[in-house]
C-alpha positions as CSV (number, residue, x, y, z in Angstrom):
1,X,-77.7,171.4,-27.2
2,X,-80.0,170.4,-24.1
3,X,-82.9,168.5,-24.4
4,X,-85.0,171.0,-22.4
5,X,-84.1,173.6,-25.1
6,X,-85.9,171.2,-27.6
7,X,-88.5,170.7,-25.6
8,X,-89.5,174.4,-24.6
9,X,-88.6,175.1,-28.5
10,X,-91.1,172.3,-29.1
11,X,-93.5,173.5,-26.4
12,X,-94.0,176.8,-28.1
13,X,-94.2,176.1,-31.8
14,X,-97.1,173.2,-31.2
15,X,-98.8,176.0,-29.3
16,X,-98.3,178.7,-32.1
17,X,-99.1,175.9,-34.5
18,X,-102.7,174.8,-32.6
19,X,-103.6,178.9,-32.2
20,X,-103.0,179.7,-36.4
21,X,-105.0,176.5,-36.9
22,X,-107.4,175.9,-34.2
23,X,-109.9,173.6,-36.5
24,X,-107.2,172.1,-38.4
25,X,-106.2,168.3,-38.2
26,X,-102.9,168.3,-37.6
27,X,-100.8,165.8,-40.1
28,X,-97.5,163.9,-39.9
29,X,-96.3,166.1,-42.1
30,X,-97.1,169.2,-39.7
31,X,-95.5,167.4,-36.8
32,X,-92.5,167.0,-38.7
33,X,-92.2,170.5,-39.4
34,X,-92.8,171.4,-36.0
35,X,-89.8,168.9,-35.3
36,X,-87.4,170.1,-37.8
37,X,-87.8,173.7,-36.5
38,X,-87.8,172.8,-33.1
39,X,-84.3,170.9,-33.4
40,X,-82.9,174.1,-36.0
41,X,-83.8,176.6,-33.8
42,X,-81.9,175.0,-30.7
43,X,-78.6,174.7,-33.0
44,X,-78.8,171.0,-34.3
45,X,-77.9,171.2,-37.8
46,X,-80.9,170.6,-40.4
47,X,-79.4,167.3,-42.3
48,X,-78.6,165.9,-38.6
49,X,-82.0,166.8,-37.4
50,X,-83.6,165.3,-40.8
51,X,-81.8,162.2,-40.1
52,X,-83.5,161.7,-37.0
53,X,-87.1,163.1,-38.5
54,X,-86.8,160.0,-40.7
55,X,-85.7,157.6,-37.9
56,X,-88.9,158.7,-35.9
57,X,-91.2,158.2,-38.7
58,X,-89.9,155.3,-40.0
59,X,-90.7,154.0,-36.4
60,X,-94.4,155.6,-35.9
61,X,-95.3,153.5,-39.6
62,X,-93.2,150.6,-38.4
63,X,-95.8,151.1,-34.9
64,X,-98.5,151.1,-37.0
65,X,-99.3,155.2,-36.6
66,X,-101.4,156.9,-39.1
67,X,-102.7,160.1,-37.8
68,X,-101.7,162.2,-34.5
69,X,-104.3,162.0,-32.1
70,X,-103.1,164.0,-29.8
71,X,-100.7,167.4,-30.1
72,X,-98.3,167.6,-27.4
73,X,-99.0,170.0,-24.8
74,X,-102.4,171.2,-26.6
75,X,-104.8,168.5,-26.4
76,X,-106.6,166.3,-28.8
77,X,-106.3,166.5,-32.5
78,X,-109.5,167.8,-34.0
């Protein structure tokens, strides 16, 4: 598993994501799809990459994070 495998994986499916929706909002819950898939599709296996899902979003609520205001590599969040 490389990290720049995630990342391209993560690259494309925020992009496919933002052209399906283009005047959705995206939610935490989308962004943690997009993450899930991202780390499945690059060979981490799902309960692993879950673990780590709940980690990040423990942390974001922990930061104070309600909303994404910005999708990676697309721009801001409508």
């Amino acid at each position: 598993m490389a990290h720049t495998a995630i990342t391209g994986k993560q690259r494309s499916l925020y992009t496919a994501w933002k052209r399906a929706n283009p005047h959705k909002t995206m939610t935490i819950n989308d962004m943690a799809r997009i993450e899930l898939d991202a780390m499945v599709q690059t060979g981490i296996p799902e309960d692993v990459a879950r673990g780590w899902i709940v980690k990040a979003l423990e942390d974001l609520k922990n930061q104070g994070v309600s909303a994404i205001i910005n999708i990676p590599w697309n721009g801001v969040n409508p």
